[in-house]
ZABADREN-214266 format. One record per residue (C-alpha): residue number from 1; residue in three letters; x, y, z. Coordinates in nm, 4 decimals, decimal comma, m for minus. Layout:
N
<rec num="NUM" residuo="ALA" px="X" py="Y" pz="Z"/>
...
REM end
This chain:
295
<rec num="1" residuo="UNK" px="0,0000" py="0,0000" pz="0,0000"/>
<rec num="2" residuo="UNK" px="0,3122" py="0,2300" pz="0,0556"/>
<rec num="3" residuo="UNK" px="0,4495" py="0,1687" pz="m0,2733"/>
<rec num="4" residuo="UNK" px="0,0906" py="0,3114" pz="m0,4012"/>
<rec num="5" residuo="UNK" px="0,1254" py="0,5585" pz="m0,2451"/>
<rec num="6" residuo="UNK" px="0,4657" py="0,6771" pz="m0,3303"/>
<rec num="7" residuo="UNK" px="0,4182" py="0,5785" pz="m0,6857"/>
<rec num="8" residuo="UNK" px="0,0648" py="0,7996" pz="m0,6656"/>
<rec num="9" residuo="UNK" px="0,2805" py="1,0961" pz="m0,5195"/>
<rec num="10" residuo="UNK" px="0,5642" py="1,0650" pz="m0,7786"/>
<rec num="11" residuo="UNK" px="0,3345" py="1,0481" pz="m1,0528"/>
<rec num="12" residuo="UNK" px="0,1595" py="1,3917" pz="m0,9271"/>
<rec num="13" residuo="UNK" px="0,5024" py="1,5582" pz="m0,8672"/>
<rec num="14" residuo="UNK" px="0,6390" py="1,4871" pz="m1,2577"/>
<rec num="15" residuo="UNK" px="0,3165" py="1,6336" pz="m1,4035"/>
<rec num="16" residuo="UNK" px="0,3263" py="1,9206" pz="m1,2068"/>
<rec num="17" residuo="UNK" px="0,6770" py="1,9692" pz="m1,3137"/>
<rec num="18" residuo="UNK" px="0,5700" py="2,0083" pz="m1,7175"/>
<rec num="19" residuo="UNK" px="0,1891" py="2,1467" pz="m1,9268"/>
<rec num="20" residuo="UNK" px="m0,0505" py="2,0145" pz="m1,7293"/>
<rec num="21" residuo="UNK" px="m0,1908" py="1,6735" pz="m1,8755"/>
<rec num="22" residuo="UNK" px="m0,5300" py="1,8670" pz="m1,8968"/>
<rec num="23" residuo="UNK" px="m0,4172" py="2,1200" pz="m2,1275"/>
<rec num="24" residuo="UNK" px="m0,4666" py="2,4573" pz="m2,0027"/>
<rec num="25" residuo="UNK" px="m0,6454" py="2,6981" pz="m2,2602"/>
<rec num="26" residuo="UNK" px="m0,3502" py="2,8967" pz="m2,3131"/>
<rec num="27" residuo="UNK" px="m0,1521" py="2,6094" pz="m2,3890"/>
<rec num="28" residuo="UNK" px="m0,4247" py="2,5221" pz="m2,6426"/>
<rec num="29" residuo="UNK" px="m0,3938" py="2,8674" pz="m2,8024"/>
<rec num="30" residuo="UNK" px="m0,0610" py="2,8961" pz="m2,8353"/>
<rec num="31" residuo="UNK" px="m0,0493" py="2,5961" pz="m3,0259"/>
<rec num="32" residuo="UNK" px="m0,3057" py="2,7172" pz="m3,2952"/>
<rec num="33" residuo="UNK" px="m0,0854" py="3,0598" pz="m3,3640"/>
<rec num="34" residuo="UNK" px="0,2104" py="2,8169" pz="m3,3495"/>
<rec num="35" residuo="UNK" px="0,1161" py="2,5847" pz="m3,5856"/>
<rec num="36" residuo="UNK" px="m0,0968" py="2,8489" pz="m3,8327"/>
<rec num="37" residuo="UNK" px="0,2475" py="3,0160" pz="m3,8576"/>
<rec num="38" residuo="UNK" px="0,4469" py="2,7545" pz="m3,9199"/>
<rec num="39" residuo="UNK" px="0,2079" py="2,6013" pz="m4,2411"/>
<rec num="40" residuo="UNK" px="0,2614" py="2,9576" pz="m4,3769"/>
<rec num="41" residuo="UNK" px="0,6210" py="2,9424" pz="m4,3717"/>
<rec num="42" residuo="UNK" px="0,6233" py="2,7759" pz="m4,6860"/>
<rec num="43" residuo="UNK" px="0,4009" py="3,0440" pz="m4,8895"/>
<rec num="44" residuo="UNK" px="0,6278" py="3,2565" pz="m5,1064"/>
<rec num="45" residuo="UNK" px="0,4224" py="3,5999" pz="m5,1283"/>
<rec num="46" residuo="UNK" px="0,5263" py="3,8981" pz="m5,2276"/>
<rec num="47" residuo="UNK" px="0,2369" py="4,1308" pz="m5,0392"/>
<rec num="48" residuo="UNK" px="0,3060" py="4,3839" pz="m4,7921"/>
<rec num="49" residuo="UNK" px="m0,0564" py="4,1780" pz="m4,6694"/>
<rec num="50" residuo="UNK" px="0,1044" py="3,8985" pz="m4,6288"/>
<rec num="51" residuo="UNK" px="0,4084" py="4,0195" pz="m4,4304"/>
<rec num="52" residuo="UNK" px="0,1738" py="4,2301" pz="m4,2175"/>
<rec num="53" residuo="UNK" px="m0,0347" py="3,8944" pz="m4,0863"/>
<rec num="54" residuo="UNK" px="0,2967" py="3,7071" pz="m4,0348"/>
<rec num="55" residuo="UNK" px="0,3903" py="3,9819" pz="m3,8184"/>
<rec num="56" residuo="UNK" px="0,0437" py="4,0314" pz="m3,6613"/>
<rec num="57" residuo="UNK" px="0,0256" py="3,6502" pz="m3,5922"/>
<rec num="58" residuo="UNK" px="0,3664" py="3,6294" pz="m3,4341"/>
<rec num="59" residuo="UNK" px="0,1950" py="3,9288" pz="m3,1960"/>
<rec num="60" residuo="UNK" px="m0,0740" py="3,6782" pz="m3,0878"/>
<rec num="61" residuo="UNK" px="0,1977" py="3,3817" pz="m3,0253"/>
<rec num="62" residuo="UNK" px="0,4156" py="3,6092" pz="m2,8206"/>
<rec num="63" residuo="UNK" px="0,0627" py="3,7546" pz="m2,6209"/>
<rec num="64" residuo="UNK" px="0,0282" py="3,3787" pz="m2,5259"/>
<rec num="65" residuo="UNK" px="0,3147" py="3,3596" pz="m2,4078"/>
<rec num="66" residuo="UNK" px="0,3211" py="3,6692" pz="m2,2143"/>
<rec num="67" residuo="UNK" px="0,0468" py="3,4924" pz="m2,0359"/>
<rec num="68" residuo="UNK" px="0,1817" py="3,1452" pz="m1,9752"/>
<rec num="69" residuo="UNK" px="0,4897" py="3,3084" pz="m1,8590"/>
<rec num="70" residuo="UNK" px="0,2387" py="3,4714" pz="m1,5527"/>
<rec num="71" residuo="UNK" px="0,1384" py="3,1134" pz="m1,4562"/>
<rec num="72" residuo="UNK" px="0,2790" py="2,9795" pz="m1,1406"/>
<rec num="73" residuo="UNK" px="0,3507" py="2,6551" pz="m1,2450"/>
<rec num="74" residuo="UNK" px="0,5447" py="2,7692" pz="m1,5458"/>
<rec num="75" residuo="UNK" px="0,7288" py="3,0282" pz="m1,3490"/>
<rec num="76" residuo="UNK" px="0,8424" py="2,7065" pz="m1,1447"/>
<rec num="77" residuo="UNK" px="0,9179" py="2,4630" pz="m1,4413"/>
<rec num="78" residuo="UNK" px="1,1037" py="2,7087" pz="m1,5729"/>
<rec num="79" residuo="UNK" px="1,2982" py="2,7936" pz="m1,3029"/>
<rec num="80" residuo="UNK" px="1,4102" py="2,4270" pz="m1,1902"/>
<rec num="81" residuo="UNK" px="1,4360" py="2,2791" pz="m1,5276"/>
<rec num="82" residuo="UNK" px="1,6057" py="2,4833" pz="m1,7145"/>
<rec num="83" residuo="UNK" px="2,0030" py="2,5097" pz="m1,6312"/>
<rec num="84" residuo="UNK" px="2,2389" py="2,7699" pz="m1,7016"/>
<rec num="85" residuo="UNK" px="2,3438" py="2,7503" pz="m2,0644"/>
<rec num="86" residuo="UNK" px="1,9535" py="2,7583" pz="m2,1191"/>
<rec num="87" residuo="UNK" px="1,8582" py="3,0324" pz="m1,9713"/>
<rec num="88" residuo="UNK" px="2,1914" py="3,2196" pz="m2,1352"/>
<rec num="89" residuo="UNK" px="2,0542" py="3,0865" pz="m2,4922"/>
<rec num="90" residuo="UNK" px="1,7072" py="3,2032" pz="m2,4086"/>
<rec num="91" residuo="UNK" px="1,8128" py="3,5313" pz="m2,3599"/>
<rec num="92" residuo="UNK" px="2,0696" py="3,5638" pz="m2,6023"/>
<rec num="93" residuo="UNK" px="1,7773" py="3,4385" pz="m2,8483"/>
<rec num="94" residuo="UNK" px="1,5589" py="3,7079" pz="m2,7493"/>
<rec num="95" residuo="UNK" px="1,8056" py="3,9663" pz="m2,7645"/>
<rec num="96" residuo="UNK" px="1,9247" py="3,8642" pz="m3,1132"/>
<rec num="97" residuo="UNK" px="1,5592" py="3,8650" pz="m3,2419"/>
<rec num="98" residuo="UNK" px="1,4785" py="4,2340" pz="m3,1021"/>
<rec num="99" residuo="UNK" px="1,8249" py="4,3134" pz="m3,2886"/>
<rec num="100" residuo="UNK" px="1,7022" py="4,2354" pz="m3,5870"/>
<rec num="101" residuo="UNK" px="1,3568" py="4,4013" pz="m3,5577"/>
<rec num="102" residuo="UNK" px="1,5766" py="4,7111" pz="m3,4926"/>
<rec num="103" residuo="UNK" px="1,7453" py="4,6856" pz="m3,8148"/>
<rec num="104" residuo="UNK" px="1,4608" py="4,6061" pz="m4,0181"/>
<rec num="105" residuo="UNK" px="1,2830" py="4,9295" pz="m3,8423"/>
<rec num="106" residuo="UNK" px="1,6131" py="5,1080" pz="m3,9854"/>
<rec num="107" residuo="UNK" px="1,5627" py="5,0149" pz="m4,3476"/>
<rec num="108" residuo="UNK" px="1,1947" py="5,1101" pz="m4,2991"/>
<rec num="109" residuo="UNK" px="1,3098" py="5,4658" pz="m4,1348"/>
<rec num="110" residuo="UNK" px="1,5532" py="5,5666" pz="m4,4142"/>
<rec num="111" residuo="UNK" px="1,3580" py="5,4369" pz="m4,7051"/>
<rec num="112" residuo="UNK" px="1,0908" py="5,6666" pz="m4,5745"/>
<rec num="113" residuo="UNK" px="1,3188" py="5,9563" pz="m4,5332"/>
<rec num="114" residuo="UNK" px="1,4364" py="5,8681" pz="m4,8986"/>
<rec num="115" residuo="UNK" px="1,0698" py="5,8680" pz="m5,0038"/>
<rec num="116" residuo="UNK" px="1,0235" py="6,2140" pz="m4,9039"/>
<rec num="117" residuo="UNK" px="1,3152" py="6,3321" pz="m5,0778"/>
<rec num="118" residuo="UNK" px="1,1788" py="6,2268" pz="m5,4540"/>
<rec num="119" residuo="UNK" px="0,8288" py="6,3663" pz="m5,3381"/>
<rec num="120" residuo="UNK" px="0,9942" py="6,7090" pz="m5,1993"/>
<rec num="121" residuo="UNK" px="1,1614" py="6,7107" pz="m5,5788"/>
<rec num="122" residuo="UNK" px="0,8232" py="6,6171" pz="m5,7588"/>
<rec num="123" residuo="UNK" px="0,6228" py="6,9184" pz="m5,5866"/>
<rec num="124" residuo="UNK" px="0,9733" py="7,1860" pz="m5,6330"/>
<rec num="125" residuo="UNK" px="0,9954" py="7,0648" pz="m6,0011"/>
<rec num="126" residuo="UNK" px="0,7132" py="6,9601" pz="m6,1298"/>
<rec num="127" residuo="UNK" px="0,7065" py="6,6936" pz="m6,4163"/>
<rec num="128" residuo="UNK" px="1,0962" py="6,5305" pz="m6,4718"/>
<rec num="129" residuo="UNK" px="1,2987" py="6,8055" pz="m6,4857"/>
<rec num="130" residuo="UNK" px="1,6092" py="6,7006" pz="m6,2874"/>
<rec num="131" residuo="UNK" px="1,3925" py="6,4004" pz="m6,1271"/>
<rec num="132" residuo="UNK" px="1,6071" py="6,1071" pz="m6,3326"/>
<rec num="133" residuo="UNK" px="1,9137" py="6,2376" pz="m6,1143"/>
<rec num="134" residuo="UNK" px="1,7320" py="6,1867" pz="m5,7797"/>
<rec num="135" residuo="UNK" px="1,5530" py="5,8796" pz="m5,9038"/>
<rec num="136" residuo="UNK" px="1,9113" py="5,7189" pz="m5,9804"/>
<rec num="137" residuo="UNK" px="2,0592" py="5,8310" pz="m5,6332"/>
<rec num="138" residuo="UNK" px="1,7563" py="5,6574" pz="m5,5323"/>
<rec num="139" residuo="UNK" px="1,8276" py="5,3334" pz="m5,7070"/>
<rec num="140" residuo="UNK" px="2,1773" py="5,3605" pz="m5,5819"/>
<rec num="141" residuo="UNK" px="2,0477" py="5,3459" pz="m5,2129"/>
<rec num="142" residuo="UNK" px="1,8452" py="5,0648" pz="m5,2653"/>
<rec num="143" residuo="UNK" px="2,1166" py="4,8911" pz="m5,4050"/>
<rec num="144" residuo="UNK" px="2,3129" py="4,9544" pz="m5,1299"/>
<rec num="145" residuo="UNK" px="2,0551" py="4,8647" pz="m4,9021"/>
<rec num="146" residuo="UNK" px="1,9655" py="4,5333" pz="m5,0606"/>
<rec num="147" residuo="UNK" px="2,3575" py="4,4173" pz="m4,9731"/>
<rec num="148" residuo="UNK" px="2,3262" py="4,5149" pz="m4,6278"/>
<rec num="149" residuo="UNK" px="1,9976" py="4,3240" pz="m4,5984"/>
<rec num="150" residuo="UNK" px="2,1900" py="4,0002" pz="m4,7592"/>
<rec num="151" residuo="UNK" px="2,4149" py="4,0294" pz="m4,5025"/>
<rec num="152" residuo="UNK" px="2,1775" py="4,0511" pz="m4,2370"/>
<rec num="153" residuo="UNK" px="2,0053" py="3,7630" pz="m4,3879"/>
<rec num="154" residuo="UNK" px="2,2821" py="3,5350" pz="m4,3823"/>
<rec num="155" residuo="UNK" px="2,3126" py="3,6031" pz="m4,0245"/>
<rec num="156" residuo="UNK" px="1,9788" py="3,4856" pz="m3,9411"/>
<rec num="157" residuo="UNK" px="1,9558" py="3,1506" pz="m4,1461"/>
<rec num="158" residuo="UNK" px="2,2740" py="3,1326" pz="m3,9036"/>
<rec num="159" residuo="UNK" px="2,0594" py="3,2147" pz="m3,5565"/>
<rec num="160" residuo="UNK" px="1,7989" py="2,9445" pz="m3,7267"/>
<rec num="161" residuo="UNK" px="1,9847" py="2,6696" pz="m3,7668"/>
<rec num="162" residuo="UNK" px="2,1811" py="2,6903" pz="m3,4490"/>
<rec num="163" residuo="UNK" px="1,8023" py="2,7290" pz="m3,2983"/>
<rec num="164" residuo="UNK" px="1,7202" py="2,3658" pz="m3,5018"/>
<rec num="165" residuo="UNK" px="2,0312" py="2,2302" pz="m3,3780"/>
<rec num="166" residuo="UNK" px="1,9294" py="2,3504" pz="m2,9576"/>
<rec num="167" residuo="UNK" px="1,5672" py="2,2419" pz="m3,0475"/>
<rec num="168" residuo="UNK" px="1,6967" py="1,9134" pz="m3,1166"/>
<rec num="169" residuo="UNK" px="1,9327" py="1,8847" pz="m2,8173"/>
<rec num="170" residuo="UNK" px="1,6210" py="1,9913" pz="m2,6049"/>
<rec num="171" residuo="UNK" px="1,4112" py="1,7110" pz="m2,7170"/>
<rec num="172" residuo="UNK" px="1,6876" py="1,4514" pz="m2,6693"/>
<rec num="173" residuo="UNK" px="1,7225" py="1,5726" pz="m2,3642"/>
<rec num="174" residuo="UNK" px="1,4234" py="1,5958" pz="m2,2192"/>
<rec num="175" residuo="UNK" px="1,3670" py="1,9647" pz="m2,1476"/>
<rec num="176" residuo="UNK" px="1,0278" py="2,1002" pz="m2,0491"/>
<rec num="177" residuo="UNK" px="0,7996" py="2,1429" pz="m2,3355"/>
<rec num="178" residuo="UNK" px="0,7540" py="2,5200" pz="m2,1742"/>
<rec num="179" residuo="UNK" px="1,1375" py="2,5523" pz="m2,2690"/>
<rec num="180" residuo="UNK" px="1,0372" py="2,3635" pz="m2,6220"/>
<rec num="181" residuo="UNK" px="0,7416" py="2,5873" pz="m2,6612"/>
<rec num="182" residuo="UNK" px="0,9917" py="2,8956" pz="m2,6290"/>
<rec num="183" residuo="UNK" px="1,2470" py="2,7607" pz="m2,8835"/>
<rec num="184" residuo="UNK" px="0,9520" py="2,6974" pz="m3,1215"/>
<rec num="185" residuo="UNK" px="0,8216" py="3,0552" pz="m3,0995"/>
<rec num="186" residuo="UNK" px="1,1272" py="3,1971" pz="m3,1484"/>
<rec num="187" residuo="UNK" px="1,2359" py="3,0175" pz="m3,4923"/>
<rec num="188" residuo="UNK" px="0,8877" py="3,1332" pz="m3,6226"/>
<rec num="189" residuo="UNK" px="0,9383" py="3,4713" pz="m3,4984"/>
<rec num="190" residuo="UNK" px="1,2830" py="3,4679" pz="m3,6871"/>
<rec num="191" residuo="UNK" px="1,1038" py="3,3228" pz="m4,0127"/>
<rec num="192" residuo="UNK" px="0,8291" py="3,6033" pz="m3,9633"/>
<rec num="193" residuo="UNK" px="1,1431" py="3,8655" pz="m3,9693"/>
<rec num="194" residuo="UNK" px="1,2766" py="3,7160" pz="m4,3166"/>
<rec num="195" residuo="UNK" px="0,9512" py="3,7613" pz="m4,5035"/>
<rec num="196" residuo="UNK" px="0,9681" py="4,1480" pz="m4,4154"/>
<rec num="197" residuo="UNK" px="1,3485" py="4,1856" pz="m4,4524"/>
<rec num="198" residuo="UNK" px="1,2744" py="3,9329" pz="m4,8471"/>
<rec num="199" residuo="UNK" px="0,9860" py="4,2001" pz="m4,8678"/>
<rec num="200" residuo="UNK" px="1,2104" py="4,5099" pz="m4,8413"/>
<rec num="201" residuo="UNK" px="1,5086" py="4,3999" pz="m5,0592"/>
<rec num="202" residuo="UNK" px="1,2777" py="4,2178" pz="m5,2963"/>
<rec num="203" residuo="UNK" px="1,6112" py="3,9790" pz="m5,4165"/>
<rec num="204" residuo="UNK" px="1,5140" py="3,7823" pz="m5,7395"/>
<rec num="205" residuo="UNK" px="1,3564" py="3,4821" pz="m5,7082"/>
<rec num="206" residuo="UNK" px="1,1190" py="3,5990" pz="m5,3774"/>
<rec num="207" residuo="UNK" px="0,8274" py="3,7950" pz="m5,6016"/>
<rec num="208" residuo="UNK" px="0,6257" py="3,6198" pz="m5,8128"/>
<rec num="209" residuo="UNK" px="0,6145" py="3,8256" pz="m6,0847"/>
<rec num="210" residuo="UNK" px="0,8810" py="3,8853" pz="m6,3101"/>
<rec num="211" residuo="UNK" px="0,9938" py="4,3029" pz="m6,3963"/>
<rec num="212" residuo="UNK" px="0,7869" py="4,3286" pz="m6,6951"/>
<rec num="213" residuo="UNK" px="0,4615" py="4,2108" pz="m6,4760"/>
<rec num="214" residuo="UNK" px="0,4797" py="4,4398" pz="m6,2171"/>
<rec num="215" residuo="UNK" px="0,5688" py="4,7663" pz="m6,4803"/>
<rec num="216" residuo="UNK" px="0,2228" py="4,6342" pz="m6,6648"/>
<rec num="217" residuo="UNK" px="0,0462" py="4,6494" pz="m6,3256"/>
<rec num="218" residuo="UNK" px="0,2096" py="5,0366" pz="m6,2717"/>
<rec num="219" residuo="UNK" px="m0,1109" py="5,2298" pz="m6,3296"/>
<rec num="220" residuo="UNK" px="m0,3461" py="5,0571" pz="m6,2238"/>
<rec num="221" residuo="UNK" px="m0,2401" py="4,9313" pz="m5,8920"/>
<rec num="222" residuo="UNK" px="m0,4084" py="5,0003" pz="m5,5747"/>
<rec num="223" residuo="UNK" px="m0,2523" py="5,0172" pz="m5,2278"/>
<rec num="224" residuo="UNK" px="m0,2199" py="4,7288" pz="m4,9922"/>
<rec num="225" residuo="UNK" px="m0,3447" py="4,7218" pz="m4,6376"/>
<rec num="226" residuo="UNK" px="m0,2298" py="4,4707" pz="m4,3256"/>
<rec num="227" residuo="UNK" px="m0,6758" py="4,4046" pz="m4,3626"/>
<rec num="228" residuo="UNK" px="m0,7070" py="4,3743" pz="m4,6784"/>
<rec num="229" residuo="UNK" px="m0,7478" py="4,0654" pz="m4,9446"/>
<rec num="230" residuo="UNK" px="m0,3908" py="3,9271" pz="m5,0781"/>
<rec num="231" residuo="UNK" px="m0,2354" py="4,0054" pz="m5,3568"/>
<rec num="232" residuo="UNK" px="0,0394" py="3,9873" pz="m5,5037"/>
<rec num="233" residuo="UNK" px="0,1755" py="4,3722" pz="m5,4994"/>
<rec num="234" residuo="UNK" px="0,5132" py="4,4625" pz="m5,3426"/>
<rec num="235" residuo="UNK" px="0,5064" py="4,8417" pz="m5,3390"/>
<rec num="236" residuo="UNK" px="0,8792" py="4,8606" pz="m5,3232"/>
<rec num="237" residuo="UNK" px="0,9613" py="4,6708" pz="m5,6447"/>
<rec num="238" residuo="UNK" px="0,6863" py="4,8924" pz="m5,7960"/>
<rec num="239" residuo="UNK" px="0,8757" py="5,2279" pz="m5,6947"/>
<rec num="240" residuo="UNK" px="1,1672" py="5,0165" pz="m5,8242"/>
<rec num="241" residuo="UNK" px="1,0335" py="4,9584" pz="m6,1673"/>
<rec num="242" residuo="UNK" px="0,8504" py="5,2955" pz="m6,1959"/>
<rec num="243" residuo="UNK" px="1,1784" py="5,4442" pz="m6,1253"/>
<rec num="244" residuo="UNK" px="1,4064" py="5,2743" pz="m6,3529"/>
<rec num="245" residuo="UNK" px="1,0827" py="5,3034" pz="m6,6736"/>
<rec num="246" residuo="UNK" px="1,1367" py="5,6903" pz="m6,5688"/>
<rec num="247" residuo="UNK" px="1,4962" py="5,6890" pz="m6,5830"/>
<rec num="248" residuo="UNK" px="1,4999" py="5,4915" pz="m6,9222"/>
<rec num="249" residuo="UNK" px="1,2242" py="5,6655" pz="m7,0829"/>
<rec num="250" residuo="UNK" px="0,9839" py="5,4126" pz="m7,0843"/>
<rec num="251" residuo="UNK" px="0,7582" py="5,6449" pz="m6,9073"/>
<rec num="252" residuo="UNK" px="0,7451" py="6,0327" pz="m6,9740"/>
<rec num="253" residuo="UNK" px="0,5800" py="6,1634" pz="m6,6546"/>
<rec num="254" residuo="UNK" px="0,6591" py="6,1713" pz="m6,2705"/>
<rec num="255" residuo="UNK" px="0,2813" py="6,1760" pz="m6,2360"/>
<rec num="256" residuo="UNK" px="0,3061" py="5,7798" pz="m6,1638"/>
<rec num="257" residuo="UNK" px="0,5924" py="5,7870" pz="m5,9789"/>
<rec num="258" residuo="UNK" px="0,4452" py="6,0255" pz="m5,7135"/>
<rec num="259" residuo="UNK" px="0,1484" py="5,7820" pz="m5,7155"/>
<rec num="260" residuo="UNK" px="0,3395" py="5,4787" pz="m5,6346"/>
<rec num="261" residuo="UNK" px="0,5581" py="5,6538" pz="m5,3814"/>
<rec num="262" residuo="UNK" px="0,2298" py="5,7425" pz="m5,1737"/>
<rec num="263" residuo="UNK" px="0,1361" py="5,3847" pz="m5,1934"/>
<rec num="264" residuo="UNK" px="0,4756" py="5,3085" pz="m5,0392"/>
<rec num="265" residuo="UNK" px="0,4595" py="5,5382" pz="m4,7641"/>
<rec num="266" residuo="UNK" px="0,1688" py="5,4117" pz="m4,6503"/>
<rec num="267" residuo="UNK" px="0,3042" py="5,0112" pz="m4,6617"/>
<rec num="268" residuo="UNK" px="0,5520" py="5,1168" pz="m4,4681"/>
<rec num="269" residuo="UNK" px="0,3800" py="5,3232" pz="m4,2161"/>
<rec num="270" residuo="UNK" px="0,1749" py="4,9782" pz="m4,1472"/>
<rec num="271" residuo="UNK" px="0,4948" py="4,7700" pz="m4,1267"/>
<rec num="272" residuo="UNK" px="0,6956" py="5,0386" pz="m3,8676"/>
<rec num="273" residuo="UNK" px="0,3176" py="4,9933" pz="m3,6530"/>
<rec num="274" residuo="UNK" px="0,3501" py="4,5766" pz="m3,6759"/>
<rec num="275" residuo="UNK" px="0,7367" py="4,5489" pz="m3,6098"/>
<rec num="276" residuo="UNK" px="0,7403" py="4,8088" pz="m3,3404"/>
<rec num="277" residuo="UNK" px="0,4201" py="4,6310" pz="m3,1585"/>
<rec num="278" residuo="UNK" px="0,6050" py="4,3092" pz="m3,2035"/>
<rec num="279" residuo="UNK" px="0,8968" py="4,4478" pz="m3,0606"/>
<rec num="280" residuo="UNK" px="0,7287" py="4,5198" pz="m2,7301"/>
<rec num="281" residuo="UNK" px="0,5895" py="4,2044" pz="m2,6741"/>
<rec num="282" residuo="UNK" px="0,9519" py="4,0510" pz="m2,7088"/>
<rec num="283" residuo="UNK" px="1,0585" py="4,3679" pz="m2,4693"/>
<rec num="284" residuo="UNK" px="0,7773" py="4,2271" pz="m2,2299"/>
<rec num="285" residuo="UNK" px="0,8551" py="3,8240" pz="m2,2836"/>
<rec num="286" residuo="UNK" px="1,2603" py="3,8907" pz="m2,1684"/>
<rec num="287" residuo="UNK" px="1,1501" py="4,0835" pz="m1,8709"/>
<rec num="288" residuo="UNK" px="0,9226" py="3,7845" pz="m1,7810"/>
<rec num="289" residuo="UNK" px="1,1705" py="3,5697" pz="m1,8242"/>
<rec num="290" residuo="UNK" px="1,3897" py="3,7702" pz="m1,6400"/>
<rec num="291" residuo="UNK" px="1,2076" py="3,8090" pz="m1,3571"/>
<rec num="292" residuo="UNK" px="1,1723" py="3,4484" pz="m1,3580"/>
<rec num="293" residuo="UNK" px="1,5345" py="3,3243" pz="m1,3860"/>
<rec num="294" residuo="UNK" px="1,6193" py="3,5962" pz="m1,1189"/>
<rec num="295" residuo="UNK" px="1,4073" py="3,4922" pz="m0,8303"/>
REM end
């Protein structure tokens, strides 16, 4: 009857020790925004849209976790199973990741700033007198810009595969599936922060559409909200190819160029809003886990 007992009691201790075998609801729902992310990892869209519900969604995943980080028993798992070198990756991870949304809110910042240059020409000047000179300067930055964003990209498919390679140690190793669940969100969160840095330097191969496409689309395209349906319209390969028809004289007019420059603006105001919301949930998660590993 004793070894019941104790057999009863160890059985209550180990479940109390991981997600309860009951699954709380929050455990439920952070599996949902887990998983809906991760089957869109695989869809190669070039929308702002698109970009702007990867971000959104990886704000829900990181609210969920804002709020199973606030449960007791997680507090505890947390802090007696997770060991030193665990803790240090976790918050090297999440320092890394807010890193990165820094720089992409960079490349957001100055193409903006670089946006109201050319429209600051357009109303002094008028039609394209002088404009083809600003419009190559303009090229020239995104060129630039496009490099540094390759080299930023190589760093995270770096920061992902050493995450694959912890993830894996973590499983062989039994770690809590809070600890799991952590690792999980955060090589989604990095996969959320390609798409938008693949979205800014639109490299060949990420759209869809090849050049010709998207200058055929030029006048008649619309501009594309975070709400709105998906489509296929990345509004900086448009100011791209509206710029380089203007400065080859495939187009005679800045009147379309202004147009597609507004349209830009506006993507971008909706991206700054997502990234720097996202960024203060992260903000919010490390001071949980702070707190946590502290006490």
């Amino acid at each position: 009857m004793a070894v019941i007992e104790t057999n009863t009691k160890s059985s209550l201790h180990l479940r109390s020790n991981s997600l309860p075998s009951a699954p709380h609801p929050l455990v439920s729902q952070f599996e949902g925004n887990l998983q809906r992310l991760k089957s869109s990892e695989g869809v190669s869209s070039a929308s702002s849209s698109s970009v702007c519900n990867k971000l959104n969604g990886t704000q829900d995943l990181h609210d969920c976790i804002d709020k199973l980080l606030q449960l007791p028993i997680e507090q505890q798992t947390l802090a007696q199973e997770c060991n030193e070198k665990s803790v240090d990756d976790l918050l090297e991870g999440s320092l890394r990741i807010l890193d990165i949304c820094s720089i992409a809110k960079d490349f957001l910042l100055i193409s903006t700033e670089r946006i109201h240059e050319l429209q600051s020409i357009i109303r002094r000047r008028g039609n394209e007198t002088g404009f083809t000179v600003e419009g190559a300067k303009y090229m020239a930055f995104r060129k630039n810009m496009k490099k540094q964003i390759r080299k930023a990209l190589v760093n995270l498919k770096s920061m992902k595969n050493e995450l694959i390679s912890s993830s894996s140690n973590n499983k062989e190793n039994n770690s809590s599936p809070m600890l799991q669940s952590l690792k999980e969100a955060e090589a989604v969160t990095l996969s959320s922060l390609e798409h938008l840095l693949l979205f800014i330097s639109d490299p060949k191969g990420h759209a869809k559409n090849g050049r010709w496409s998207v200058i055929s689309k030029l006048m008649h395209s619309k501009r594309v909200v975070c709400d709105s349906q998906e489509s296929d319209t990345n509004e900086f390969e448009m100011v791209d190819a509206a710029l380089q028809s203007l400065i080859s004289n495939k187009f005679s007019c800045t009147k379309n160029v202004q147009s597609q420059l507004e349209n830009l603006e506006m993507c971008i105001q909706d991206l700054e809003i997502e990234v720097e919301r996202m960024s203060r949930k992260l903000i919010r998660n490390r001071v949980s886990l702070l707190n946590i590993f502290n006490h």
